[in-house]
C-alpha positions as YAML, in Angstrom:
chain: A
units: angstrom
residues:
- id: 1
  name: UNK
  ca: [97.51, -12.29, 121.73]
- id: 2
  name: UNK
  ca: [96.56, -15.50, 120.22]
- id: 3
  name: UNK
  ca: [96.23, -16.20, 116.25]
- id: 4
  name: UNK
  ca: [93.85, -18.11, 115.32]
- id: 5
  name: UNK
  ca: [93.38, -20.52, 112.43]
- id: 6
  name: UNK
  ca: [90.76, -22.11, 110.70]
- id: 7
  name: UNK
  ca: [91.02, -25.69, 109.91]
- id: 8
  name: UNK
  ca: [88.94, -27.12, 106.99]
- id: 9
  name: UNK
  ca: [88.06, -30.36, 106.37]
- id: 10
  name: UNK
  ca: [90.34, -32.05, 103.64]
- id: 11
  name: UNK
  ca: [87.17, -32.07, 101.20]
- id: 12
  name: UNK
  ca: [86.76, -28.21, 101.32]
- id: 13
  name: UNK
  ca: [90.99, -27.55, 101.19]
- id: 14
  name: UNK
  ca: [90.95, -30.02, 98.10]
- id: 15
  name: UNK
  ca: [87.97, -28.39, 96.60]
- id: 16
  name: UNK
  ca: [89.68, -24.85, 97.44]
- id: 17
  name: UNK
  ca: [92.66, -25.21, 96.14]
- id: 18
  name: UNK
  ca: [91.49, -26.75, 92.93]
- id: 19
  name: UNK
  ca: [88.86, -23.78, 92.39]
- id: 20
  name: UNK
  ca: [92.18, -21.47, 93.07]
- id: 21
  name: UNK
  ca: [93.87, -23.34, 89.80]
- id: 22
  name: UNK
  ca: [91.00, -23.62, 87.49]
- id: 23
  name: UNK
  ca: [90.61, -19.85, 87.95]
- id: 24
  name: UNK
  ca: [94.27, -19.02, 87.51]
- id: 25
  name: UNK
  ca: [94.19, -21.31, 84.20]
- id: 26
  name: UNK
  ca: [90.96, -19.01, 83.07]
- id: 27
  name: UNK
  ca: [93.02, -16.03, 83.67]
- id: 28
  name: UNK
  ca: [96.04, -16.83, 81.95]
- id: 29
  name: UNK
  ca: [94.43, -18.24, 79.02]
- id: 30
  name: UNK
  ca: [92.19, -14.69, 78.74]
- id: 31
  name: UNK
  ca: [95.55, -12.92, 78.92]
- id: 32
  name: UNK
  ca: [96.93, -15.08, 75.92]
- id: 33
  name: UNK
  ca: [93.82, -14.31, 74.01]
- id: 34
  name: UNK
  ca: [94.48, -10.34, 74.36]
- id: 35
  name: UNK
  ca: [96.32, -8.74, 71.78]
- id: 36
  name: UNK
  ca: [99.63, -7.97, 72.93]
- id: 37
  name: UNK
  ca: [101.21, -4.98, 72.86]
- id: 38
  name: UNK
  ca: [104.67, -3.83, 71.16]
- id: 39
  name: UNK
  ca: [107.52, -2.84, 73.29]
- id: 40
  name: UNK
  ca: [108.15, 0.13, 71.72]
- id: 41
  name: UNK
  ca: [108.31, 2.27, 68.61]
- id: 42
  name: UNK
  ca: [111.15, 2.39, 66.57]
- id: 43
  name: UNK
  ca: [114.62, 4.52, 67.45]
- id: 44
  name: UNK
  ca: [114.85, 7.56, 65.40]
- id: 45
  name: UNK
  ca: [118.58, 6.53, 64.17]
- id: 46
  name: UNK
  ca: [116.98, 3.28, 62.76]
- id: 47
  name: UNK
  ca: [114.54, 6.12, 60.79]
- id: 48
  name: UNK
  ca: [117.51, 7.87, 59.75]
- id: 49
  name: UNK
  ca: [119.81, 4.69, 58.77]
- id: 50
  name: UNK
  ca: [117.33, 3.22, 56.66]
- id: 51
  name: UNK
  ca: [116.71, 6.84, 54.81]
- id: 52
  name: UNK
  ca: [120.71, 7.19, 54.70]
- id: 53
  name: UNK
  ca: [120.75, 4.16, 52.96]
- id: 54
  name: UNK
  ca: [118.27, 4.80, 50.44]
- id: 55
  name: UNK
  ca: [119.49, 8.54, 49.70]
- id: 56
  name: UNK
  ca: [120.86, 7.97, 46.03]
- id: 57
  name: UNK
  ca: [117.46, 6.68, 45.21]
- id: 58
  name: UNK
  ca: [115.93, 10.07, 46.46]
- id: 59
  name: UNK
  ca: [118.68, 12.00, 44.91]
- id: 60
  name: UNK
  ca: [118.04, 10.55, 41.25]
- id: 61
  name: UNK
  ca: [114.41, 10.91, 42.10]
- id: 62
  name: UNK
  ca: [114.96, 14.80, 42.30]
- id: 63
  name: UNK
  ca: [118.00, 15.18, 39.57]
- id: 64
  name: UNK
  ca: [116.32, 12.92, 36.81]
- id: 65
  name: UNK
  ca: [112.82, 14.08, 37.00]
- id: 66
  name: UNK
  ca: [112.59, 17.17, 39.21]
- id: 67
  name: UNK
  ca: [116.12, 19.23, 37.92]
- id: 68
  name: UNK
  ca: [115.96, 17.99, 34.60]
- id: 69
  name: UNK
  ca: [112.99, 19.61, 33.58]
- id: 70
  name: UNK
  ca: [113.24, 22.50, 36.01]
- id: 71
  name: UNK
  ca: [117.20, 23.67, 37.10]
- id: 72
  name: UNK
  ca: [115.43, 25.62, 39.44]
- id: 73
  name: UNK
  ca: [113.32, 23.11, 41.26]
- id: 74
  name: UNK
  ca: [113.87, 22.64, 44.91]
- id: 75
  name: UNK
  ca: [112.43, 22.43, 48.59]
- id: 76
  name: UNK
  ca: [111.33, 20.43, 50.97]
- id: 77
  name: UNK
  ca: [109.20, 18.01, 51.00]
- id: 78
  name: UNK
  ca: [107.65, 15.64, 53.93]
- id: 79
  name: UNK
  ca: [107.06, 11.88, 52.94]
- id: 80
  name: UNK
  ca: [104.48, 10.36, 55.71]
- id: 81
  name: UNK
  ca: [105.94, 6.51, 55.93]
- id: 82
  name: UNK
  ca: [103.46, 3.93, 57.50]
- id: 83
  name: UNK
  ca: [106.03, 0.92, 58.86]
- id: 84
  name: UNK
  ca: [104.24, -2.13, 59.38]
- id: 85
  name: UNK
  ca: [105.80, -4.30, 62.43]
- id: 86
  name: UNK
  ca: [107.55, -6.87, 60.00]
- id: 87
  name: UNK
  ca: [109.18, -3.80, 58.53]
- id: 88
  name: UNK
  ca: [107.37, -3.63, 55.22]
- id: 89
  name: UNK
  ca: [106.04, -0.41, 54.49]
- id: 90
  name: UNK
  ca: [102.47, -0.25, 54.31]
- id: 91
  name: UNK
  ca: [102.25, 3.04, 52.83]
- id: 92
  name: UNK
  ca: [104.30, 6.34, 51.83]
- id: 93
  name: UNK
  ca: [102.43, 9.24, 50.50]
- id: 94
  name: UNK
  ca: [103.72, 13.05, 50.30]
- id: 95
  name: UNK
  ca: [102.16, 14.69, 53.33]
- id: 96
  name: UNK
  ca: [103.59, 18.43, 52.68]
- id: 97
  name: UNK
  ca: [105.40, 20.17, 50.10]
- id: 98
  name: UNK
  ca: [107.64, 23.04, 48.88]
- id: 99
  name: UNK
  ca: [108.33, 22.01, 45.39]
- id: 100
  name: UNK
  ca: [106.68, 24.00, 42.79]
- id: 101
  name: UNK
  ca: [106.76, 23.93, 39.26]
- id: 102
  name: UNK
  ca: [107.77, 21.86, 36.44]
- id: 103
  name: UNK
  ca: [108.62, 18.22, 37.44]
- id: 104
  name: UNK
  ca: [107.31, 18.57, 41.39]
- id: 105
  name: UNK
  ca: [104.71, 15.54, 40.56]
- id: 106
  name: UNK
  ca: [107.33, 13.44, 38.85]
- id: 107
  name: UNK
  ca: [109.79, 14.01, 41.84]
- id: 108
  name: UNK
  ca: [107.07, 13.33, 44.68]
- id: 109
  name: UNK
  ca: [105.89, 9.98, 42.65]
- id: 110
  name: UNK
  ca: [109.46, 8.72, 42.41]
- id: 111
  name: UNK
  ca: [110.63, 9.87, 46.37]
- id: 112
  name: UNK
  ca: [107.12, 7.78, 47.30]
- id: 113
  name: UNK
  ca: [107.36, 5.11, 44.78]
- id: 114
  name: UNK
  ca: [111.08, 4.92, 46.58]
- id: 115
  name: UNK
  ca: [110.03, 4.89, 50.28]
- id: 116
  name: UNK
  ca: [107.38, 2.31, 49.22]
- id: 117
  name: UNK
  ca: [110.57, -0.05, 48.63]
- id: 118
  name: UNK
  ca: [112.12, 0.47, 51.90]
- id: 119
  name: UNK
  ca: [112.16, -2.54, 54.76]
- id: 120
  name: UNK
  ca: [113.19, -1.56, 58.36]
- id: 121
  name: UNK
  ca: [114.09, -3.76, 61.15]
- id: 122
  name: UNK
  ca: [111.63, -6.83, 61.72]
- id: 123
  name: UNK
  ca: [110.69, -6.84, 65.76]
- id: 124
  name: UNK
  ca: [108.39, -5.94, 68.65]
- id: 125
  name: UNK
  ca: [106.97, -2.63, 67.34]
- id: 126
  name: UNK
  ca: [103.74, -0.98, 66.48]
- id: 127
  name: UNK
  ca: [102.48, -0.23, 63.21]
- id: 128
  name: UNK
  ca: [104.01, 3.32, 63.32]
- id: 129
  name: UNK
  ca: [103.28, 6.20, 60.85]
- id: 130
  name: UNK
  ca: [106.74, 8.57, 60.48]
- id: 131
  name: UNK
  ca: [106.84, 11.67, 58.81]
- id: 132
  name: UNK
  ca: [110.04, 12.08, 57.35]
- id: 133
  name: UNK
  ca: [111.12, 15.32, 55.82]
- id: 134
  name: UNK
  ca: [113.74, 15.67, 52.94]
- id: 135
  name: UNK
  ca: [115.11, 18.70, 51.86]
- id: 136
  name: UNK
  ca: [115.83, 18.66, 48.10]
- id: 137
  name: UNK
  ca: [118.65, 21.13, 47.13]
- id: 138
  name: UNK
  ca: [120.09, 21.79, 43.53]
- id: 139
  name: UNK
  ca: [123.71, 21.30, 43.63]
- id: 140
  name: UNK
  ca: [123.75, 19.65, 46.93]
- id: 141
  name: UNK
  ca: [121.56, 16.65, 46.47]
- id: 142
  name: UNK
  ca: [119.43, 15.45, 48.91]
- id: 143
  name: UNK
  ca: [120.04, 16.33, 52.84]
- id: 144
  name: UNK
  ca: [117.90, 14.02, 55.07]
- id: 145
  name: UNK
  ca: [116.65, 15.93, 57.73]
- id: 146
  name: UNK
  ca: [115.64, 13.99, 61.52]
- id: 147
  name: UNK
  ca: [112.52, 12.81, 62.00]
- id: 148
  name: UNK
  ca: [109.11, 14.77, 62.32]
...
């Protein structure tokens, strides 16, 4: 069996080859202009070590204006957190809630007015909305629950 092989004339090869390039140079510079895509959404422990280190701020949230007023106020309540790929938080607003009563208002204005405050790692992530639960308990404090 014999292979056989075209042989074009140095003109067309040239002309070829260069047609090959300008088309690869139109493809990668389409591919630049697409949005890229994040690698990934962010680990759940980063969730929870950012939350951990903003507890006291939710715990005087509920003692100072929740227990204050109401000694019997307590619950849980579910804080949806929109993180913004540079890590500011775009938005935090109270998405479900147990607290009722005297003071619930004041304690979901301060726990939002919190989370608005918050920055989480900087990096290759989406704009991600988290629901993050915290269950407010008198005599406990505050007990940050994993992520919805």
């Amino acid at each position: 069996m014999r292979i056989r092989r075209a042989v074009l004339p140095h003109s067309l090869t040239t002309s070829y080859m260069l047609h090959t390039l300008f088309l690869s140079f139109a493809l990668a510079s389409r591919m630049a202009l697409l949005p890229q895509q994040p690698d990934s959404l962010r680990p759940d422990t980063e969730v929870q070590l950012v939350a951990l280190r903003h507890a006291a701020e939710i715990q005087r949230c509920y003692e100072t204006e929740g227990l204050r007023v109401n000694p019997g106020l307590g619950g849980m309540i579910e804080v949806e957190v929109t993180v913004a790929p540079s890590g500011r938080v775009e938005g935090a607003a109270v998405s479900a809630s147990a607290l009722s009563g005297i003071g619930h208002q004041e304690v979901e204005t301060c726990i939002t007015t919190s989370v608005r405050n918050w920055r989480f790692e900087k990096g290759p992530f989406a704009t991600e909305t988290i629901v993050y639960p915290f269950n407010l308990v008198r005599n406990r404090g505050v007990v940050s629950n994993t992520r919805a």
